[in-house]
C-alpha positions in Angstrom: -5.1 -27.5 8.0 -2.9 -24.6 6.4 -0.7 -26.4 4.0 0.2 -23.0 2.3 0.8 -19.1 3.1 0.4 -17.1 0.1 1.8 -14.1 0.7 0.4 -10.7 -1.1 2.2 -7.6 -0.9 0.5 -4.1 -0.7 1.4 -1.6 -1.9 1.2 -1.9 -6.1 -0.3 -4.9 -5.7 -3.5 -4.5 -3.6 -3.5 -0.7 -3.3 -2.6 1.7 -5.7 0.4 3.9 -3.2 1.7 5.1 -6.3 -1.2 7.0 -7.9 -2.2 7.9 -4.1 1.1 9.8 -4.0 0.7 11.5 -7.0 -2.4 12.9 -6.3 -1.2 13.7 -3.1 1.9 16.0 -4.3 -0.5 17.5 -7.4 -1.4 20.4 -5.2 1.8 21.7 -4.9 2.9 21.4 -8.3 4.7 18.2 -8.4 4.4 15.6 -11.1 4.8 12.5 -10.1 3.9 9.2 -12.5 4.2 5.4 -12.0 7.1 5.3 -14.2 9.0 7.5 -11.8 8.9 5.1 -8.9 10.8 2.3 -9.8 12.2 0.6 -6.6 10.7 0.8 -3.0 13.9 3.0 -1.6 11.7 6.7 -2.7 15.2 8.5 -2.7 17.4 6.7 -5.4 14.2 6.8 -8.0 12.5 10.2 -7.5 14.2 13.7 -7.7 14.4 16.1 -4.8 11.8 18.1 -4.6 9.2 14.6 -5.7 10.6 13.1 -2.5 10.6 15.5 0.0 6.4 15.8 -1.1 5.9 12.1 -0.9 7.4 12.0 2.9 5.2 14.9 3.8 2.2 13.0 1.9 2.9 9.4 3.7 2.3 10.8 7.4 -0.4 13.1 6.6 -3.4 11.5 8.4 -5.8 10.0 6.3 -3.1 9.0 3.2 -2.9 4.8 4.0 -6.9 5.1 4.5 -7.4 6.9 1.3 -5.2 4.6 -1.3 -7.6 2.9 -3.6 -7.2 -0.8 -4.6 -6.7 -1.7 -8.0 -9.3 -3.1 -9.8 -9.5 -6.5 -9.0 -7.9 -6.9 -5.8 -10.6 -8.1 -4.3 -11.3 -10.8 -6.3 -7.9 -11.9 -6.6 -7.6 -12.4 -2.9 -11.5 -13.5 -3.1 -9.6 -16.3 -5.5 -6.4 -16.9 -3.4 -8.3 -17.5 -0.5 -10.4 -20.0 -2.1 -7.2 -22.2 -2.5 -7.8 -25.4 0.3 -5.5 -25.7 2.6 -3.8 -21.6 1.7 -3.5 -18.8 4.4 -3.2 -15.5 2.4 -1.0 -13.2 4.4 -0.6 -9.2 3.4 3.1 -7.9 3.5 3.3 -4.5 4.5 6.0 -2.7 6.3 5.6 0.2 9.0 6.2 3.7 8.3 7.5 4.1 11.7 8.1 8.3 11.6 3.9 8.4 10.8 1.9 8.5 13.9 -1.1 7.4 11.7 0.1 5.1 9.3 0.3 1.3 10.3 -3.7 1.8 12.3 -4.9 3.2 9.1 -3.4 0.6 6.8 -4.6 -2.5 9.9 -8.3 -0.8 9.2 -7.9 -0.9 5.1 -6.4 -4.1 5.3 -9.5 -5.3 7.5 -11.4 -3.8 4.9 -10.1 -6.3 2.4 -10.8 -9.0 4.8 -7.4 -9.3 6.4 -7.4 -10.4 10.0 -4.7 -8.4 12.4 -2.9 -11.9 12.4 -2.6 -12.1 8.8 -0.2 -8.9 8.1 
């Protein structure tokens, strides 16, 4: 019987989006650091030219796939899960413009043991 639903979000949590931006936009000679990104809303928090790169980096096929987790993701959800009685949901929201986003971030969340259900 589920008598919780722990609920985990994503991004900066489970996977590392930040850093997987900022390697993104490296190659065309953007900086772009954790400290830069300090809401969810990209445009009030990074400057022009750091935005428009992230957008183009978020649809590019392959980015969701390639974000790493942070250490110890794993076993926190590993631990969560472990909880009697506690459904661990991921919280995620759809980049709707990206034709390859939300199936590459189903197949990394099934990766971390996630069932479709449970995002």
């Amino acid at each position: 019987m589920i008598r919780y639903v722990i609920a985990v979000d994503v991004d900066g949590v489970l996977a590392d989006f930040v850093g997987g931006l900022a390697e993104g936009v490296r190659p065309y000679d953007i900086e772009l650091s954790p400290e830069d990104v300090t809401t969810w809303d990209l445009r009030k928090c990074l400057r022009n030219d750091q935005y428009h790169a992230a957008e183009c980096i978020m649809h590019f096929p392959g980015f969701a796939s390639s974000l790493k987790p942070y250490d110890g993701a794993v076993e926190l959800l590993a631990a969560l899960r472990a909880i009697p009685g506690a459904r661990v949901v991921a919280l995620t929201a759809p980049l709707t413009r990206s034709q390859t986003w939300m199936g590459e971030r189903m197949r990394w969340l099934a990766g971390m043991g996630f069932d479709p259900h449970d995002v």
